[in-house]
N, C-alpha and C positions, 0 to 999 in steps of 0.2 A: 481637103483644102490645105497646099502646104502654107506653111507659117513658121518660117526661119527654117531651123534643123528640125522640125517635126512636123508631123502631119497631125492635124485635128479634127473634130468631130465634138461638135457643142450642139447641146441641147437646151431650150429652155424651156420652162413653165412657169406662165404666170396665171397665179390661183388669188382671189380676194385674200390682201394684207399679207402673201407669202408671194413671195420669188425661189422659185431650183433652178437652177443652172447646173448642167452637168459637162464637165471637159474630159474625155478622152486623147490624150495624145501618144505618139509610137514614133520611135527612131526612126531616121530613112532604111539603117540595117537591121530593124527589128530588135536590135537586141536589149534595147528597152522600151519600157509602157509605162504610164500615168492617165491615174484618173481622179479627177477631182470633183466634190461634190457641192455647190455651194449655196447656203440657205438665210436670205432674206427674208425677218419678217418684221412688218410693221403695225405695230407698235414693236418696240422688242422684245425679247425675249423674258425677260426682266417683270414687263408688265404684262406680257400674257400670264406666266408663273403666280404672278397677282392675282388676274382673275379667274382662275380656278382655283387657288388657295378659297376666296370668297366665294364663288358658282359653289363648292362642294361637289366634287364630278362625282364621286361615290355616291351620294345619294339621287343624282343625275340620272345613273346607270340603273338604281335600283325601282325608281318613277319608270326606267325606259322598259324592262324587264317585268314589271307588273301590268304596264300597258300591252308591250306585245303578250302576254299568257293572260292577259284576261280575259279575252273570248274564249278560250280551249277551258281553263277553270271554269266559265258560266256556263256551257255548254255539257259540263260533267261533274255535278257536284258531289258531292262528297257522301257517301252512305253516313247515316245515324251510327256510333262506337255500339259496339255489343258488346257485352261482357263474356268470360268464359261459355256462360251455358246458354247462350243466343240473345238473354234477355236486355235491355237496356242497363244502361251502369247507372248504379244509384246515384245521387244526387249528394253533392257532395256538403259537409254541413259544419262550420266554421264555430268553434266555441269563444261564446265569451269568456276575455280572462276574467277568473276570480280576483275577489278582492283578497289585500293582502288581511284583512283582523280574518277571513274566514280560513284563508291556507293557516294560519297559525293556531286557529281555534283544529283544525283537522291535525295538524303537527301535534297538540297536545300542550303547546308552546302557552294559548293564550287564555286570560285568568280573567 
């Protein structure tokens, strides 16, 4: 379609709350080109940037990524840990701290 000194070729897309428009255009001798990209959205930009600051799309991705691999995880769970020599690992066993008059009775410290 010509249009003044150029020829063009425009495209649009219209997507929910977003507009592209794309312009191509070329000299009658070729010996130049332009294309232009142009992007619509409503709300703008501004406030979309908003609501993904709040949504957290990171944790978005991570909900999406647990969902898709949960079937293939429940489908293959996980073998029991061995230890070196085949047997189960032992059970792991958390000390109460001592109190401080007994470490200083052990120090030699307490009278």
């Amino acid at each position: 379609m010509p249009h003044g000194d150029f020829e063009e070729t425009k495209a649009t897309a219209l997507l929910p709350r977003l507009k592209i428009e794309i312009l191509h255009s070329r000299s009658p001798a070729g010996d130049t080109e332009q294309l232009s990209i142009n992007v619509l959205a409503l709300p703008s930009f501004e406030a979309f940037g908003n609501y993904l600051e709040a949504a957290n799309p990171f944790l978005f991705w991570m909900r999406f990524a647990e969902t898709a691999w949960a079937p293939w995880l429940r489908a293959f769970p996980a073998p029991p840990l061995r230890g070196a020599l085949g047997g189960p690992l032992p059970a792991a066993k958390i000390a109460a701290p001592s109190s401080s008059s007994e470490s200083s009775e052990q120090d030699g410290c307490g009278e």
